[in-house]
C-alpha positions in Angstrom: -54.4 -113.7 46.5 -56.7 -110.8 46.1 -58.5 -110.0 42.9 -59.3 -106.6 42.6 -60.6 -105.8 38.7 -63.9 -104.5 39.5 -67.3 -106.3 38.0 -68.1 -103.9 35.4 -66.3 -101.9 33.4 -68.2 -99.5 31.2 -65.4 -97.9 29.6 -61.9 -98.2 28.7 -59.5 -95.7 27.6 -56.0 -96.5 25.8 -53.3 -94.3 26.9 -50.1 -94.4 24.7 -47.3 -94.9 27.5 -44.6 -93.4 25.6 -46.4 -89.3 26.0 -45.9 -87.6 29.4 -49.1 -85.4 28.2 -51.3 -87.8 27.4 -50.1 -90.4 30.4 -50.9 -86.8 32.8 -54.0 -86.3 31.1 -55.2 -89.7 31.8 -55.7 -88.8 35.1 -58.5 -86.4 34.5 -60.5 -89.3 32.6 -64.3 -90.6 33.8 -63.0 -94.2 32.2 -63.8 -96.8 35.0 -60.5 -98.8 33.6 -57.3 -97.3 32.0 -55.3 -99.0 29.7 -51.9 -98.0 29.5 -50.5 -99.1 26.1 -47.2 -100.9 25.6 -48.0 -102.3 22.8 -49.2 -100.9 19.1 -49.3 -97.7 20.3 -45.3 -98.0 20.9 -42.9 -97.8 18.2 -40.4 -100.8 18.7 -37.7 -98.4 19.1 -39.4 -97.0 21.8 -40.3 -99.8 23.5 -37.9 -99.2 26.1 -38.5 -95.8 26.9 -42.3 -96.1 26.8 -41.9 -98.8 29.6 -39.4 -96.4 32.0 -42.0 -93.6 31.2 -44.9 -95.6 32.0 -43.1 -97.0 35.2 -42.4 -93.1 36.8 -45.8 -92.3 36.0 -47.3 -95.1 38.0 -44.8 -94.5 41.0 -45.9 -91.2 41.5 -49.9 -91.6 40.8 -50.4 -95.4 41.0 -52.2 -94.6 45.2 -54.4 -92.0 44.3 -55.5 -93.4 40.8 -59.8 -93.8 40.7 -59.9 -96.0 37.4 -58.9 -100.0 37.5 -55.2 -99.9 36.4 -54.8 -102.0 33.0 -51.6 -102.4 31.0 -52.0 -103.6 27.7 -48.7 -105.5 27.3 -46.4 -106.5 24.0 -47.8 -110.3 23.2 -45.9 -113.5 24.1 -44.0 -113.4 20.5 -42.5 -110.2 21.0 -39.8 -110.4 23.0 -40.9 -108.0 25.7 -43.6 -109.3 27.4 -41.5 -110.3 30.2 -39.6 -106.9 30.8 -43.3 -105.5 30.7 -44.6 -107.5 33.5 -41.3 -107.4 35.4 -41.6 -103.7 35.3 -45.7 -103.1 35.9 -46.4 -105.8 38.2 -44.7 -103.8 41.2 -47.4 -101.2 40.5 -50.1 -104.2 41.5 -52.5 -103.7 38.0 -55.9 -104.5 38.0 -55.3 -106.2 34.7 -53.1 -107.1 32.1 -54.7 -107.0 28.5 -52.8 -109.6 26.2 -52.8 -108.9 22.6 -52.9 -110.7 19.9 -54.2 -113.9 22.1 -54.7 -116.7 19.8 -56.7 -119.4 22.3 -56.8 -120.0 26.1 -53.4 -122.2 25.5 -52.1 -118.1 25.3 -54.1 -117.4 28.6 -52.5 -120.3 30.4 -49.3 -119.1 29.1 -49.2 -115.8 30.7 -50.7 -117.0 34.0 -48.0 -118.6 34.4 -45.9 -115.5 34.0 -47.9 -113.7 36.3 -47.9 -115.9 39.1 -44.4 -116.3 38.7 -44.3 -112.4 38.9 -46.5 -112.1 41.8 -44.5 -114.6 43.7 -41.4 -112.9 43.2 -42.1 -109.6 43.9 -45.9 -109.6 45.7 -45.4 -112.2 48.1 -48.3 -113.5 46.6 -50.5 -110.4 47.4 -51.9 -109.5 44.3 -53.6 -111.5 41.8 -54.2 -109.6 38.3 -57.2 -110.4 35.8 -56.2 -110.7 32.5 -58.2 -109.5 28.8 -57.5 -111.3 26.0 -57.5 -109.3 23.2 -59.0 -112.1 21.0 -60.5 -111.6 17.5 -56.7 -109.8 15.8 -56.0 -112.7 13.4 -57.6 -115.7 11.6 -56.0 -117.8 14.1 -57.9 -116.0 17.0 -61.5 -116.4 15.7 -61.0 -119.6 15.1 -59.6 -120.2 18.5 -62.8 -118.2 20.5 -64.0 -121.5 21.2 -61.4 -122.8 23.5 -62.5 -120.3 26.2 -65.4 -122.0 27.7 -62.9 -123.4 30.8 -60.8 -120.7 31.2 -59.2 -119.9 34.1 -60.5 -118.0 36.8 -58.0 -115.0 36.0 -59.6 -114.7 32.4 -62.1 -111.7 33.1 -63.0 -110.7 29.5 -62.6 -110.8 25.9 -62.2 -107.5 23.9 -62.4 -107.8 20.1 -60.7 -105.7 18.1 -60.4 -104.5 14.1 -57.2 -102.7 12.8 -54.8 -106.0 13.3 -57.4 -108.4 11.9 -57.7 -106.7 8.6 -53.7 -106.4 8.4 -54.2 -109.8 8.6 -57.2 -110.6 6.3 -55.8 -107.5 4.1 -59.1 -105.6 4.0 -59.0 -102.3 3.0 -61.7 -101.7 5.0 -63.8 -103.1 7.7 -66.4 -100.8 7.0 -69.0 -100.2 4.5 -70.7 -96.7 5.2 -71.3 -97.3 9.4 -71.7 -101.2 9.2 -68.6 -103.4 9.6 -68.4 -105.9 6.6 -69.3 -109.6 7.0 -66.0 -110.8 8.2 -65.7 -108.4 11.0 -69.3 -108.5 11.9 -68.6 -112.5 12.5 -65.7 -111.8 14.5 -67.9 -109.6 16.6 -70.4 -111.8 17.1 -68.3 -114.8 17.5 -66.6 -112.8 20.2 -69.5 -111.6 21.7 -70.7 -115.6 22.0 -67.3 -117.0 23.3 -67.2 -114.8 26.3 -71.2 -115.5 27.1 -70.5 -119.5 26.6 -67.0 -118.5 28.8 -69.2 -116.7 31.4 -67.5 -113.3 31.1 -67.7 -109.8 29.9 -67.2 -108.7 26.5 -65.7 -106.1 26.1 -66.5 -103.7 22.0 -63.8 -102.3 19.9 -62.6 -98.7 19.7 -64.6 -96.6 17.1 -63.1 -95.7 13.7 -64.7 -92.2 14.9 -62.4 -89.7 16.8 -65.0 -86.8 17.0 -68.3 -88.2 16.4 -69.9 -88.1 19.9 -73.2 -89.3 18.4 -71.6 -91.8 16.5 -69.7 -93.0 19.9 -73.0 -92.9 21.5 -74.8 -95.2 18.8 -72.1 -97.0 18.6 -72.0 -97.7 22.4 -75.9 -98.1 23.0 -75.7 -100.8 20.3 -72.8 -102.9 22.1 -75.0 -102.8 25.2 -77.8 -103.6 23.1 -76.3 -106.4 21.5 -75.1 -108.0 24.9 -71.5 -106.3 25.5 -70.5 -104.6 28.9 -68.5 -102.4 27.8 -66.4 -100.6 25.1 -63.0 -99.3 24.4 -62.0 -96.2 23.6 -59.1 -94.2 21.9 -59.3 -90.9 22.5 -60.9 -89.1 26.1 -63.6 -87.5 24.2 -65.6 -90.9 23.7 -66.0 -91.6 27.4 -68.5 -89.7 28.6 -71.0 -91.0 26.1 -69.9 -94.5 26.6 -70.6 -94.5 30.0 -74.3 -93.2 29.4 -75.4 -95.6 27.2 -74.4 -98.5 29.1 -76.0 -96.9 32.2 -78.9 -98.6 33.4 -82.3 -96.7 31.4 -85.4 -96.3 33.5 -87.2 -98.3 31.8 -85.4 -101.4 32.1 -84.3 -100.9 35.7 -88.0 -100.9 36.3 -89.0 -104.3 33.9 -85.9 -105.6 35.8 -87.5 -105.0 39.4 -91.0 -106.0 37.7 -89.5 -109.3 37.1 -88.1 -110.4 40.2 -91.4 -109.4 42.1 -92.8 -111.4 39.7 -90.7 -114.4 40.5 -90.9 -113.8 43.7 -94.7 -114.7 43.6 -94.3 -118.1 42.0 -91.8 -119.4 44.3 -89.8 -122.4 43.0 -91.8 -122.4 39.4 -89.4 -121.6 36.4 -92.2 -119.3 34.5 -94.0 -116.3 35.7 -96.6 -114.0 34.0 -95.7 -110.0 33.1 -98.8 -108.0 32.2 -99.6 -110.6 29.1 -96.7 -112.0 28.4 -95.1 -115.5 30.0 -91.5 -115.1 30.9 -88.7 -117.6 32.3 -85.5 -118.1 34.1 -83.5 -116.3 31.0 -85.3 -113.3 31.8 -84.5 -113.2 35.3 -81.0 -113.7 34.7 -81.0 -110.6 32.9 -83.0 -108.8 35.8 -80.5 -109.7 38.0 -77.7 -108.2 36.3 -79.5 -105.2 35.2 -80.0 -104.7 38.8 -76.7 -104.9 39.6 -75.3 -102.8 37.2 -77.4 -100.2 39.1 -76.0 -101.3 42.3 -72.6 -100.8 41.1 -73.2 -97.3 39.0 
């Protein structure tokens, strides 16, 4: 087994499987992970024909393809989540994002679809991450705690907003730029369940399809706030995503302050910064700060 999903990924970009333009397009995208779209995107009469599109596509560009390879998939209670991975998992994804995940018991679930798959027709190979799409009903948020021992396939959780108010039946989930309380906890709750998990988090798309300074506010606040990354559904969004969660100066240089700063005090679990006392948290975050930059 080999797993090849790469350690960050800044952006995202859906890509509806069932257009030949916008599956061509994709190609010319600075996203560090595409996610081809099965799913909402897809009419369920053109489910079908979204998946034999999506399947020429990847056998003519699937080698020369720069961005991680991510299919977002129909969910386990649709009916065609197993023709989806019959058909993609030739291709060897990076990942498969699973929607409407409603706890790790749905994690476990597809695991053992895709090791089936990969046994089948990889020879055992491959191995695929997976993204749980995890905040898109009631159900889900109240299920964000059953991730903490996940298994090792489980690479991040993405929250999303559009099915969770079908579900709550919110008009909205915004009140001028702030979400509303009940998607603001689902955000957060997210945002905790993958840190107590010990993976990525990954934003939601923006409600904004031409609002690059509203994508890039919107994207320096999910790094702010502790994300790695957000998703985003339209090309135009993914140049400023990917500079805001680049690295700044400043804190690649409080990053390397603090590990010299360790470094002096050996074993001991606090060091002094100019005049402040910091701790083991704070070197955690220098670390992947760090390596962030290493990987950029």
């Amino acid at each position: 087994m080999h797993d090849n999903l790469p350690q960050r990924l800044r952006s995202l970009l859906f890509v509806p499987a069932d257009s030949d333009r916008k599956l061509a397009s994709s190609l010319k995208s600075a996203a560090d992970g595409l996610v081809f779209d099965l799913e909402d995107a897809i009419p369920e009469s053109g489910k079908d024909d979204a998946r034999r599109k999506l399947v020429a596509f990847l056998a003519q560009h699937r080698a020369s393809m720069q961005s991680a390879l991510l299919i977002r998939v129909n969910g386990l209670g649709s009916g065609h989540i197993l023709r989806d991975l019959a058909a993609v998992i030739p291709h060897r994804p990076n990942a498969i994002v699973l929607p409407k995940c409603r706890s790790v018991d749905d994690v476990h679930r597809l695991c053992d679809f895709l090791a089936a798959f990969e046994c089948a027709l990889l020879e055992d190979r491959w191995e695929v991450s997976i993204i749980a799409m995890a905040t898109e009903s009631s159900e889900s948020v109240f299920g964000l705690s059953s991730y903490r021992n996940a298994p090792m396939r489980l690479r991040a959780l993405m929250w999303g907003v559009d099915d969770l108010a079908a579900d709550l039946g919110a008009f909205s989930s915004h009140t001028g730029t702030e979400l509303t309380a009940p998607f603001s906890v689902a955000r957060t709750m997210c945002l905790l369940a993958a840190a107590q998990a010990g993976i990525d988090a990954i934003d939601a798309v923006s409600t904004s399809l031409t609002d690059s300074t509203k994508i890039g506010e919107e994207s320096a606040q999910a790094k702010r706030d502790g994300f790695s990354a957000k998703a985003a559904a339209h090309p135009s969004h993914i140049d400023a995503i990917n500079r805001a969660f680049i690295p700044q100066e400043e804190e690649i240089r409080w990053a390397r302050k603090v590990v010299e700063a360790f470094s002096r005090v050996g074993a001991s679990g606090v060091a002094r910064l100019g005049n402040a006392m910091i701790d083991r948290p704070h070197l955690r975050l220098a670390h992947r700060i760090l390596c962030d930059v290493d990987e950029s």
